[in-house]
DRENDO-1510 file (C-alpha; in Angstrom, 1 decimal, always signed):
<recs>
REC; n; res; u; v; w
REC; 1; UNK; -34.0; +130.4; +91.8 .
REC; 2; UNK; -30.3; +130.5; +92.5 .
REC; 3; UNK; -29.0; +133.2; +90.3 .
REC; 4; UNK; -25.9; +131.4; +89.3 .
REC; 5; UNK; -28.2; +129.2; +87.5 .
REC; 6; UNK; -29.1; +131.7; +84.4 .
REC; 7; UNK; -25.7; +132.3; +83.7 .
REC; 8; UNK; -24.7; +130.3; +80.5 .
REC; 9; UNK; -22.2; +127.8; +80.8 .
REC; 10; UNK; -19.0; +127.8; +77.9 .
REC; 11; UNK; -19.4; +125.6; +75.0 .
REC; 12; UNK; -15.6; +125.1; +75.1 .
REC; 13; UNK; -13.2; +122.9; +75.7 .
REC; 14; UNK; -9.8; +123.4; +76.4 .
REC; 15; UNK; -7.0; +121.3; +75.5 .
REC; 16; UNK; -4.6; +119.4; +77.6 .
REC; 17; UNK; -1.7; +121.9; +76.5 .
REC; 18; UNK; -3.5; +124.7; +76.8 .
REC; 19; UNK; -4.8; +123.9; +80.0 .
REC; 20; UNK; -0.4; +123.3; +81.4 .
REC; 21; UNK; -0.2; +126.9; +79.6 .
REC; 22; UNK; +1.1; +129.7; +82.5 .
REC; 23; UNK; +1.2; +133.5; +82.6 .
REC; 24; UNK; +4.6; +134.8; +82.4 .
REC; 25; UNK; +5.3; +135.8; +85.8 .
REC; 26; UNK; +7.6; +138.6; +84.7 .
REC; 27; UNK; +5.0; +140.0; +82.5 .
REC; 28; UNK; +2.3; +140.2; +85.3 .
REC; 29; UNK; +5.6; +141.9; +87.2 .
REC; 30; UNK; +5.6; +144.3; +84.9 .
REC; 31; UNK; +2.4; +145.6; +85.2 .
REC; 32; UNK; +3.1; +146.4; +88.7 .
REC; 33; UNK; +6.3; +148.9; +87.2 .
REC; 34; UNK; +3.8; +150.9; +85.1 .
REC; 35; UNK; +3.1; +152.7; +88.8 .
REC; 36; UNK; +4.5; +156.0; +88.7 .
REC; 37; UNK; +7.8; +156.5; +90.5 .
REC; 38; UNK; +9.2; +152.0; +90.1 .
REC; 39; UNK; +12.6; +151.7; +89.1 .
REC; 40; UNK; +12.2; +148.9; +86.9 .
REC; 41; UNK; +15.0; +146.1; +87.5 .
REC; 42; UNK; +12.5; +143.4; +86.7 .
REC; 43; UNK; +12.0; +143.5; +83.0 .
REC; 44; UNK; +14.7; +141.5; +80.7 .
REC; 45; UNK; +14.5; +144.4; +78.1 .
REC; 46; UNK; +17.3; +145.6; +76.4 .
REC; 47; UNK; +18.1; +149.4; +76.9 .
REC; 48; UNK; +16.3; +151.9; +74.4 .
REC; 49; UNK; +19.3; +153.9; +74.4 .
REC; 50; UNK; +21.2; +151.4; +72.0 .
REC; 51; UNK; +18.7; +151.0; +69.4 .
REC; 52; UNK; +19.8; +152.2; +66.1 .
REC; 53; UNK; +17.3; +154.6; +65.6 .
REC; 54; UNK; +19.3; +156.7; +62.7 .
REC; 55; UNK; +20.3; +153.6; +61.0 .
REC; 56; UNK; +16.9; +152.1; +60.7 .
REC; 57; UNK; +15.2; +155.2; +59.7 .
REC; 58; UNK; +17.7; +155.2; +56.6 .
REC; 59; UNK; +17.3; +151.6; +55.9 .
REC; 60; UNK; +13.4; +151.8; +55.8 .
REC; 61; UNK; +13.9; +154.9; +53.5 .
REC; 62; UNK; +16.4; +152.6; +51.3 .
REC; 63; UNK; +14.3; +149.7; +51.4 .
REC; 64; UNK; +11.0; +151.7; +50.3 .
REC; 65; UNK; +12.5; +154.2; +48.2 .
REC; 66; UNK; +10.8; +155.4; +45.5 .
REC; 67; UNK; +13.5; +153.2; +42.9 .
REC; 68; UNK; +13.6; +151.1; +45.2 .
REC; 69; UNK; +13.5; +147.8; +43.1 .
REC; 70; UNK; +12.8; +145.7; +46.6 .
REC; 71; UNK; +10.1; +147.7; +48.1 .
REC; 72; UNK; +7.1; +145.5; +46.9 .
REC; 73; UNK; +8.7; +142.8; +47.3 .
REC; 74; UNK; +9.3; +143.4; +51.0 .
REC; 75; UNK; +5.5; +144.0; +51.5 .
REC; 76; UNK; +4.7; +140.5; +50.2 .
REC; 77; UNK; +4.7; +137.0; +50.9 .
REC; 78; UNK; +8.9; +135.6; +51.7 .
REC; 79; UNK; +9.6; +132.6; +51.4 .
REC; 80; UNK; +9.4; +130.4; +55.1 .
REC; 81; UNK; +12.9; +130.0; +55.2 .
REC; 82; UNK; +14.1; +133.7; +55.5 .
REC; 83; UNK; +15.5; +135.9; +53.4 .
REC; 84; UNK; +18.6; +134.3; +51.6 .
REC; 85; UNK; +21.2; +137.5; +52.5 .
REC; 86; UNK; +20.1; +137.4; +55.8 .
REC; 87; UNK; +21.0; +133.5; +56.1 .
REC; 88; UNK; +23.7; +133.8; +54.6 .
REC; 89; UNK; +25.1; +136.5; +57.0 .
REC; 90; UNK; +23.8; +134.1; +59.8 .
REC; 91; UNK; +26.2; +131.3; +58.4 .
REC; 92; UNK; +29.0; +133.8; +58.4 .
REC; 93; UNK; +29.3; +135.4; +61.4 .
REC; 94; UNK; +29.2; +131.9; +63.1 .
REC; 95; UNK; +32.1; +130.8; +60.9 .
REC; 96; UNK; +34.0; +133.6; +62.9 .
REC; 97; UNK; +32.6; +131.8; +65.8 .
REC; 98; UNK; +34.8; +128.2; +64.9 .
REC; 99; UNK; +30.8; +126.7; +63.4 .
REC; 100; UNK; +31.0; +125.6; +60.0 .
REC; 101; UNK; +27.6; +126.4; +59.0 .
REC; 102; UNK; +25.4; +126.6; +55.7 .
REC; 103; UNK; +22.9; +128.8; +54.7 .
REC; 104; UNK; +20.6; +126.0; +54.1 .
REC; 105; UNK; +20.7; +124.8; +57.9 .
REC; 106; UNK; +19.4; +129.0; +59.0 .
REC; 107; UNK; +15.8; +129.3; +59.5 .
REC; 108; UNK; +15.3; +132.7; +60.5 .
REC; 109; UNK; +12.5; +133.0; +62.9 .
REC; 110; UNK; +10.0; +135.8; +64.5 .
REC; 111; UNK; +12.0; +136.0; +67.5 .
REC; 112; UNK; +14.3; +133.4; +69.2 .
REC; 113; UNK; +11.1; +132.8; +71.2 .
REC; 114; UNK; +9.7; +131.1; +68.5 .
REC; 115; UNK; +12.8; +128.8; +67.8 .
REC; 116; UNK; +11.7; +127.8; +71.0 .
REC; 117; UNK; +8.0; +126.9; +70.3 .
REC; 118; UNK; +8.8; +124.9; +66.7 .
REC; 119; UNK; +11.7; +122.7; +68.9 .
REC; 120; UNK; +9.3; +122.3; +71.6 .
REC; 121; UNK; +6.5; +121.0; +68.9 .
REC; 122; UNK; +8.8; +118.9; +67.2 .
REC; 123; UNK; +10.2; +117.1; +69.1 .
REC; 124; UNK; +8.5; +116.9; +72.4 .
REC; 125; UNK; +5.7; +114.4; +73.4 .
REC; 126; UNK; +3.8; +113.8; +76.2 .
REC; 127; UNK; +5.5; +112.4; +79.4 .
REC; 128; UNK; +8.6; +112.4; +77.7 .
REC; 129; UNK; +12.1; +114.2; +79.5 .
REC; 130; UNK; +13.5; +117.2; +78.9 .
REC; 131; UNK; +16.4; +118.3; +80.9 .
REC; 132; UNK; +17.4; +121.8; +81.9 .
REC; 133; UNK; +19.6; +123.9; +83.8 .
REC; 134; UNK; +18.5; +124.7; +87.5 .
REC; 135; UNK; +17.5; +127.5; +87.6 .
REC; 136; UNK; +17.0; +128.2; +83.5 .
REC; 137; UNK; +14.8; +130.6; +81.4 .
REC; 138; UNK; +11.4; +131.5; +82.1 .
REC; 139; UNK; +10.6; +131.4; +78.5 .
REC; 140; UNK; +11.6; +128.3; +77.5 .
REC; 141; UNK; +10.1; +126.8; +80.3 .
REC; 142; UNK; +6.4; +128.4; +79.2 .
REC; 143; UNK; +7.4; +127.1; +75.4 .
REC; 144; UNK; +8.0; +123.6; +76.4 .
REC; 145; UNK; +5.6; +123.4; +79.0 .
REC; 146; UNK; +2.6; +123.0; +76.6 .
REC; 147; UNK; +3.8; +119.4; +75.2 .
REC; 148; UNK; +3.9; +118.5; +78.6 .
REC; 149; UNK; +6.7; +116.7; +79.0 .
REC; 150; UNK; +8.7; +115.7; +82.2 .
REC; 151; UNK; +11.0; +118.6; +82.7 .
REC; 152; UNK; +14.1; +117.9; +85.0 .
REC; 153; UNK; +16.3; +120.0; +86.7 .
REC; 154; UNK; +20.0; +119.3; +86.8 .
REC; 155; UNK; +22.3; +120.2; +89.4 .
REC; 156; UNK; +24.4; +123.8; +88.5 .
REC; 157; UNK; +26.7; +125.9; +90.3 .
REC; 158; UNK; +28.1; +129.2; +89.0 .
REC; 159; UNK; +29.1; +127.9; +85.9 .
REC; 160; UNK; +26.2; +125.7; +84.9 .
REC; 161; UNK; +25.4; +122.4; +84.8 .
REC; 162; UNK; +27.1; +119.8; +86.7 .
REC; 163; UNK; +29.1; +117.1; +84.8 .
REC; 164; UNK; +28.9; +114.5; +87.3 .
REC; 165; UNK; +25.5; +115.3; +88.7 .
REC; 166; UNK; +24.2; +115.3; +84.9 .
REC; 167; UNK; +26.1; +111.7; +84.1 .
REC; 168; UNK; +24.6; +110.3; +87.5 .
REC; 169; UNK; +21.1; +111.6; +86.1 .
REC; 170; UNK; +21.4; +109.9; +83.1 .
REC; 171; UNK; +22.6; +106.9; +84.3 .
REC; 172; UNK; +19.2; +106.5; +86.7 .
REC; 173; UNK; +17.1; +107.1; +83.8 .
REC; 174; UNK; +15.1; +104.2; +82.2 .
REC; 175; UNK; +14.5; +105.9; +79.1 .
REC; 176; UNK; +16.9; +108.9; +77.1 .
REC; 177; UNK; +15.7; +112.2; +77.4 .
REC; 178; UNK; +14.8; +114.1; +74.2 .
REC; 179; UNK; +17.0; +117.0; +74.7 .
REC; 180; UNK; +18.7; +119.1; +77.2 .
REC; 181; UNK; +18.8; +122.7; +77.4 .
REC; 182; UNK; +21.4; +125.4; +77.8 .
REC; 183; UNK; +22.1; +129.0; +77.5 .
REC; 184; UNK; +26.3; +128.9; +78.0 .
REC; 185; UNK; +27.0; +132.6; +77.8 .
REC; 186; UNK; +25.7; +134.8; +80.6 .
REC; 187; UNK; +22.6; +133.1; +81.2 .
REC; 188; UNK; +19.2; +134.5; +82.0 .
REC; 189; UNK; +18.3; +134.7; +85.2 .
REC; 190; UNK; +21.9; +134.0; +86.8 .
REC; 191; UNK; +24.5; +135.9; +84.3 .
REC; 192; UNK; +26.9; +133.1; +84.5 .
REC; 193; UNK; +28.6; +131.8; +81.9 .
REC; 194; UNK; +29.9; +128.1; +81.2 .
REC; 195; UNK; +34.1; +128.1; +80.8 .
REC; 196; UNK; +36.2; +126.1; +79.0 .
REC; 197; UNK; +36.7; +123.3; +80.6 .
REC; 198; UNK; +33.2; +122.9; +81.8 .
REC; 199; UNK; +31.9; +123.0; +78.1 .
REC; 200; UNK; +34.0; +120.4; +76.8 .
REC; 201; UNK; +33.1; +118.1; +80.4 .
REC; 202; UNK; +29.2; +118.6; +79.9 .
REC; 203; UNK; +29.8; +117.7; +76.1 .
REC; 204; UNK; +31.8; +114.8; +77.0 .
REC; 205; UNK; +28.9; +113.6; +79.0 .
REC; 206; UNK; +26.6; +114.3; +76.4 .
REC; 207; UNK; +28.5; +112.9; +73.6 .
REC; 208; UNK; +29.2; +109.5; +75.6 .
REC; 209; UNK; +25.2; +109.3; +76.3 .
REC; 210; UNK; +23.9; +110.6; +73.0 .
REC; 211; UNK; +21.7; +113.3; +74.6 .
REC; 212; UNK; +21.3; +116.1; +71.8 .
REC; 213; UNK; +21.9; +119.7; +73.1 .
REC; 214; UNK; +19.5; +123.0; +72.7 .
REC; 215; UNK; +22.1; +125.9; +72.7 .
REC; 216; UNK; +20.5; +128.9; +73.7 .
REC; 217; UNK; +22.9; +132.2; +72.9 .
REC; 218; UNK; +20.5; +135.6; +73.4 .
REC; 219; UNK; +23.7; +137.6; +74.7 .
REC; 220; UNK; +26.7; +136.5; +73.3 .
REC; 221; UNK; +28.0; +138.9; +71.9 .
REC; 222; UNK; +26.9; +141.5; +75.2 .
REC; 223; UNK; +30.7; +140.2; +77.0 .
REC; 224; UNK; +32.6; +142.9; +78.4 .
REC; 225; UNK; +36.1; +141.8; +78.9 .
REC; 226; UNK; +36.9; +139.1; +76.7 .
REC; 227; UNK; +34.3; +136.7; +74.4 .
REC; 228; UNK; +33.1; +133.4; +75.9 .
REC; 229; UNK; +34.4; +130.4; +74.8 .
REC; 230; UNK; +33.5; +129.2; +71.4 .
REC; 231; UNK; +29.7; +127.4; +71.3 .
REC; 232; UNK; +28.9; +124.3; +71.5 .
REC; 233; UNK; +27.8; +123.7; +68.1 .
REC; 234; UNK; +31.1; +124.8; +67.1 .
REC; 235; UNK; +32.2; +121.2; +69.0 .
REC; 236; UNK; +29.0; +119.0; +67.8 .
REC; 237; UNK; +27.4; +120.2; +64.9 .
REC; 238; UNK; +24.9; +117.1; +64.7 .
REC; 239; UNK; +24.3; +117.1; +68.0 .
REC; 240; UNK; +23.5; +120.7; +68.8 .
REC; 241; UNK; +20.3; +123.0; +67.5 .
REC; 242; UNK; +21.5; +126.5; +67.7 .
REC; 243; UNK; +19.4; +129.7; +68.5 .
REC; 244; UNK; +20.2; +133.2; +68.2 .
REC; 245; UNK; +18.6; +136.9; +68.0 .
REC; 246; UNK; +18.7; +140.3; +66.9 .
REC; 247; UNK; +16.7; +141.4; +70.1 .
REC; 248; UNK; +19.5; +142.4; +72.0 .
REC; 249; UNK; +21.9; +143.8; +69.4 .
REC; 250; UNK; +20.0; +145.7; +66.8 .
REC; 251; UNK; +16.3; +145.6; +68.6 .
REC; 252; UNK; +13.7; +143.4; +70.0 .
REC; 253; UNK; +10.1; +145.3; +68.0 .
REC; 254; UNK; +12.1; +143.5; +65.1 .
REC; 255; UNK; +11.3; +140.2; +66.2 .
REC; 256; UNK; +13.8; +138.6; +64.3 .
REC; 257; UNK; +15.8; +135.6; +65.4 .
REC; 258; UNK; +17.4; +132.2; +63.9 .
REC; 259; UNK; +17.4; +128.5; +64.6 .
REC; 260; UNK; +20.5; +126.3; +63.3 .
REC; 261; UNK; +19.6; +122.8; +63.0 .
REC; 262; UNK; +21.0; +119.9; +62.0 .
REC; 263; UNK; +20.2; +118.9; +58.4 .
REC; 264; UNK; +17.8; +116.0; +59.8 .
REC; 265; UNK; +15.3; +118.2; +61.7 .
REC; 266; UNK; +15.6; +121.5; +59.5 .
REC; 267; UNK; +12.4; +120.0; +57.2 .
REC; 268; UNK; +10.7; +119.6; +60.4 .
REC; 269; UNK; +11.1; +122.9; +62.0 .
REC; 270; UNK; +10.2; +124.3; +58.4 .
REC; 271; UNK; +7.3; +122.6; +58.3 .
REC; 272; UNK; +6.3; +123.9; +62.0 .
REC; 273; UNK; +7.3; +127.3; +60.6 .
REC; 274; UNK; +5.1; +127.3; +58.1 .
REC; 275; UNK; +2.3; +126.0; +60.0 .
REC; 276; UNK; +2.7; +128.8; +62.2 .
REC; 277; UNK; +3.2; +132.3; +60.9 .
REC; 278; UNK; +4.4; +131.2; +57.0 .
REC; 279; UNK; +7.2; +133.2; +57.6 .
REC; 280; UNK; +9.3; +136.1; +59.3 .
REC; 281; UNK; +8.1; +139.3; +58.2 .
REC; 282; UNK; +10.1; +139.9; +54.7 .
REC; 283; UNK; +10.3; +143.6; +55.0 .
REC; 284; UNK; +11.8; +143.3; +58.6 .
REC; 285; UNK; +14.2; +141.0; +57.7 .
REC; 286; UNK; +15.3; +143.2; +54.2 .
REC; 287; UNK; +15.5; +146.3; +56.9 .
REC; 288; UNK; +18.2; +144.4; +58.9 .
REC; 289; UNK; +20.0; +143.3; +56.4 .
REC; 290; UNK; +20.3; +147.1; +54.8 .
REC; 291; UNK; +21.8; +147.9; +58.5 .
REC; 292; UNK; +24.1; +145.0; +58.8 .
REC; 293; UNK; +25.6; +144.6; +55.3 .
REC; 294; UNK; +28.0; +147.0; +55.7 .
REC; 295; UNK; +29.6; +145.6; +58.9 .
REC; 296; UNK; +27.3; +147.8; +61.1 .
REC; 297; UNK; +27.6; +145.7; +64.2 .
REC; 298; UNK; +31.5; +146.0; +64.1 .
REC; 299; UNK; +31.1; +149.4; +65.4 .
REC; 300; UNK; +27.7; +149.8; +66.9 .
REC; 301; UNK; +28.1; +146.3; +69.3 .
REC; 302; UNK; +30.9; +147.2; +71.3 .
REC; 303; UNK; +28.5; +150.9; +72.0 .
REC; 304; UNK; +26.2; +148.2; +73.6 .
REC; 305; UNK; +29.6; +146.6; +75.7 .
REC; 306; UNK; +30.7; +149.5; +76.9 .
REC; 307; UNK; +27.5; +150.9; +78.0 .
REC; 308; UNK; +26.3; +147.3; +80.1 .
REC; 309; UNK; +29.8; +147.0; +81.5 .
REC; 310; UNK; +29.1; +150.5; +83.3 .
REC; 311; UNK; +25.6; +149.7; +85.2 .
REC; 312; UNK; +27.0; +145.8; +85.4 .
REC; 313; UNK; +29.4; +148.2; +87.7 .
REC; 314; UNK; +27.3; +150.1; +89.2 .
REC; 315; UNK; +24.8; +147.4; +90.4 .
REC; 316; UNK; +27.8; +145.0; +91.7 .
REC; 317; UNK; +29.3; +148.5; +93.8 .
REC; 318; UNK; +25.1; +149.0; +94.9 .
REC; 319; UNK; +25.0; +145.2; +96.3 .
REC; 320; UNK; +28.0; +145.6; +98.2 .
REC; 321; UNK; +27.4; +148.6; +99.9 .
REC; 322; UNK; +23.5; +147.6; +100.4 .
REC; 323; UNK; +23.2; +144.5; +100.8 .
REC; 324; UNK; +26.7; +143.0; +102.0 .
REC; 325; UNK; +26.4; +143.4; +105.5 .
REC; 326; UNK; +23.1; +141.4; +105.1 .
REC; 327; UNK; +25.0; +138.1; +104.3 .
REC; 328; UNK; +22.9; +138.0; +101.3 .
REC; 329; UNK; +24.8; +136.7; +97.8 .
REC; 330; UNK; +24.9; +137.6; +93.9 .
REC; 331; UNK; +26.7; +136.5; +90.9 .
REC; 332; UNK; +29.4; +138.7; +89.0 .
REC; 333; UNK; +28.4; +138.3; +85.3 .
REC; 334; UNK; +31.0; +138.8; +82.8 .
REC; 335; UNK; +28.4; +139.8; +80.1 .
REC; 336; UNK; +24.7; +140.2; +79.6 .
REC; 337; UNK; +22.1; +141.7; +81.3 .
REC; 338; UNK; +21.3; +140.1; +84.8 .
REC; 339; UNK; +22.4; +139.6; +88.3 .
REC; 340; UNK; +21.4; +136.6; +90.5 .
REC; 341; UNK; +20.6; +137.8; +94.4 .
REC; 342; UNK; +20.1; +135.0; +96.9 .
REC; 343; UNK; +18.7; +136.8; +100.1 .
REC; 344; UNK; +19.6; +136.0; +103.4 .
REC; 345; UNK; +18.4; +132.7; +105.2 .
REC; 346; UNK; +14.7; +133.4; +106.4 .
REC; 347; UNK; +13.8; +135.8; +103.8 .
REC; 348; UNK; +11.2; +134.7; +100.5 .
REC; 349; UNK; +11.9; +137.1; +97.4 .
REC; 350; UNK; +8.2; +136.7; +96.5 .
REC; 351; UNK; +7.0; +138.0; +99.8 .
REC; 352; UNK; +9.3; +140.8; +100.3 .
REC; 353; UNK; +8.0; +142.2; +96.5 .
REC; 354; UNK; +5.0; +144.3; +97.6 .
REC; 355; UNK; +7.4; +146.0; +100.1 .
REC; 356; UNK; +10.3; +146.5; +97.5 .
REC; 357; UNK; +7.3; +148.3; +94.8 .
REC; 358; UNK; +6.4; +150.5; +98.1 .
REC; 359; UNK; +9.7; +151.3; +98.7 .
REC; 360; UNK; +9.9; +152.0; +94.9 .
REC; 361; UNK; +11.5; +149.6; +92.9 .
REC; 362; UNK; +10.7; +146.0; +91.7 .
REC; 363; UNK; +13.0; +142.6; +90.8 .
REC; 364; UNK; +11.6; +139.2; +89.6 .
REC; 365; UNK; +11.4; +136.7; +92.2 .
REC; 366; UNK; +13.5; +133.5; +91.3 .
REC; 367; UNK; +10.7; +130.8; +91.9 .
REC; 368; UNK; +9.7; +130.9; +88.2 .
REC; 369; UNK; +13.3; +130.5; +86.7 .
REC; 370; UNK; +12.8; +126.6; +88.4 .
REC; 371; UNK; +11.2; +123.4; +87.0 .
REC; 372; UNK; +11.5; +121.9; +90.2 .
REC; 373; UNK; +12.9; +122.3; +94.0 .
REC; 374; UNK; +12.4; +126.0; +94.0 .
REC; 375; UNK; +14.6; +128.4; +95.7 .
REC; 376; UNK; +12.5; +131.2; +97.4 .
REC; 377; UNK; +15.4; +133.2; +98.6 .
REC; 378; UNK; +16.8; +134.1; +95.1 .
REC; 379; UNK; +15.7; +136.9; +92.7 .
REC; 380; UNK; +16.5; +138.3; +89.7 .
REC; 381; UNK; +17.8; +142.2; +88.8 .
REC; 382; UNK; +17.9; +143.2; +85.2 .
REC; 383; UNK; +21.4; +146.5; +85.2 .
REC; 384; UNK; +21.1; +147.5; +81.7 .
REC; 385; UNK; +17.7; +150.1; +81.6 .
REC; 386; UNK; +18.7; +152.2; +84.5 .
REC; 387; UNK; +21.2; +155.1; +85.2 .
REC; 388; UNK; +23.9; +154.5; +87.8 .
REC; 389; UNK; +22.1; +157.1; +90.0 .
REC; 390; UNK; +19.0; +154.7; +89.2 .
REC; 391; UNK; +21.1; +151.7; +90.0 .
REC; 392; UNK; +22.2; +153.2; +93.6 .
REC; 393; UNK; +18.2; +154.7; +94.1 .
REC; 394; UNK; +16.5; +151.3; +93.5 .
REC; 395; UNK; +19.1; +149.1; +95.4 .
REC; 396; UNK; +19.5; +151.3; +98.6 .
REC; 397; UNK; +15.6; +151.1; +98.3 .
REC; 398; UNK; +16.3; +147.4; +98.6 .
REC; 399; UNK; +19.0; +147.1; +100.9 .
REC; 400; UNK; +16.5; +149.1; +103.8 .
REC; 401; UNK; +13.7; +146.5; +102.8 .
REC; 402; UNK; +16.0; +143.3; +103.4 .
REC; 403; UNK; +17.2; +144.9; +106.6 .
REC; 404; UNK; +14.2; +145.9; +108.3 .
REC; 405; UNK; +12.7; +142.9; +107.1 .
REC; 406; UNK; +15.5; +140.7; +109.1 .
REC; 407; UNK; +14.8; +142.8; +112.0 .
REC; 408; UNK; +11.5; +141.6; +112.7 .
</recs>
């Protein structure tokens, strides 16, 4: 008897989504960092060393102080929409940003990850298209990805999409895509940014074809010489879903986040809120808005600046000296967290991994950041965990792996 044959088969079934459902290829990356001795330039995590440690501790203490007369209320059920202070602040602070927004149109959300997930489910179908930035987030790829719908890549240079390229797309199509995807303000995996004149372009485009827009802003607020241009909801309010975080200014173990939609869809993304968590943890929420009330951010955000613009420095002074005379090329964010390499002709990023973790340090291959036409040469470096000495370690590492790698 074959022994194969005793072992029980699997009463289940899986369903289509599930089965178009993909690890996160920078998560399995980051298993391979837990090795003692990798500089980690892989991971999209926001330094430790900014997290308000002092002011949470105090706000937890306030929140669930003995007299406290909100402490058992933040231990129990909130309401799906958020908390109402929060929402409010949320509605403010994007007043400052040229949006008029109400609180009503904020549903705060466990992470901007989920914002993600409830648009996807609502309004995504089967074979339907979805258009995104080439390359785009990793994320939002794995959250849309489930509904399976077509996902198209439009044509970008260093400032995003392409107006022309994205009207000629449209033009060919035979039906309208649902939605298409951005993230204007130094944009994960590349670090650029969208300017002026090329927001109000792709807008025009948008505008003249009636294709809604996902606005994706993570790291606003992380520029280091001047603020981006105002965001595109700010120009088209009923055209535009907003979605924002508190990952990357305050902390991401909060998992707190916000969607701004459109007064049409809000009841919809509620009711896909509720269907999946009920709601944002209430005592999270209450802690934030005990750190924030005050104008916390005013003073603690530009700490955050100051510290990324450093190592953003250090890692573009690393490249040139390693990896200049390899004709390889990178991106010069004005903000945010990344860098965007494209190796030299001949070389694959995913291959030349294993010998970058030997060497001792590690970078996310590009390949993933694509819904289609891959390019194998690029990868991506997060600046903002490591020291400058770090920075100058792990890309001299790098610079003797491309170059003995091209002299094979």
């Amino acid at each position: 008897m074959n022994p194969n044959d005793l072992q029980p088969t699997t009463p289940w079934h899986l369903a289509e989504r599930a089965e178009a459902m993909n690890p996160s290829a920078i998560r399995e990356i980051l298993k391979v960092t837990e090795r003692p001795g990798i500089l980690n330039f892989a991971g999209g995590l926001p330094s430790p060393e900014t997290f308000p440690v002092d002011a949470m501790r105090d706000a937890c203490a306030t929140v669930l102080g003995k007299d406290s007369a909100i402490a058992k209320p933040s231990l129990q059920y909130a309401s799906s929409e958020g908390l109402p202070e929060l929402r409010q602040w949320v509605a403010d602070e994007m007043g400052k940003h040229g949006a008029t927004v109400s609180p009503e149109q904020v549903l705060i959300t466990t992470g901007s990850q989920q914002g993600l997930d409830l648009i996807a489910k609502v309004l995504l179908d089967k074979g339907c298209r979805l258009l995104v930035e080439s390359p785009t987030y990793l994320g939002a790829l794995q959250a849309f990805t489930p509904m399976q719908p077509r996902i198209e890549s439009v044509a970008s240079d260093d400032e995003g999409v392409l107006p022309e390229a994205l009207r000629a797309q449209l033009e060919d199509m035979k039906e309208p895509a649902r939605f298409m995807y951005l993230l204007p303000n130094f944009q994960n995996p590349t670090g650029r940014t969208m300017l002026e004149a090329r927001r109000e372009a792709v807008l025009a485009v948008c505008r003249e074809r009636g294709l809604p827009i996902v606005e994706d802003n993570p790291y606003g607020e992380l520029w280091f010489d001047q603020p981006p241009p105002k965001p595109l909801l700010a120009r088209w309010p009923e055209g535009v879903i907003y979605l924002g975080s508190f990952s990357k200014i305050l902390a991401p173990g909060l998992r707190l986040g916000y969607v701004i939609a459109p007064p049409a869809l809000y009841s919809k993304l509620l009711q896909a809120k509720q269907a999946a968590d009920l709601h944002t943890p209430g005592f999270n929420q209450r802690v934030v808005v005990e750190v924030i009330k005050d104008g916390f951010l005013d003073q603690h955000v530009p700490t955050i600046r100051a510290r990324y613009h450093a190592q953003r420095d250090a890692m573009l002074a690393a490249l040139a000296r390693e990896l200049g005379p390899t004709g390889a090329e990178w991106t010069r964010p004005v903000g945010g967290m990344f860098v965007w390499v494209r190796l030299p002709e001949g070389l694959n990023a995913q291959a030349l991994l294993p010998k970058a973790v030997d060497a001792g340090m590690a970078f996310v291959p590009g390949a993933p950041f694509y819904a289609s036409e891959p390019d194998a040469r690029t990868l991506r470096l997060s600046f903002v965990t490591s020291t400058p000495a770090q920075i100058d370690q792990g890309m001299a590492a790098l610079g003797k792996v491309v170059r003995a790698t091209l002299m094979r």
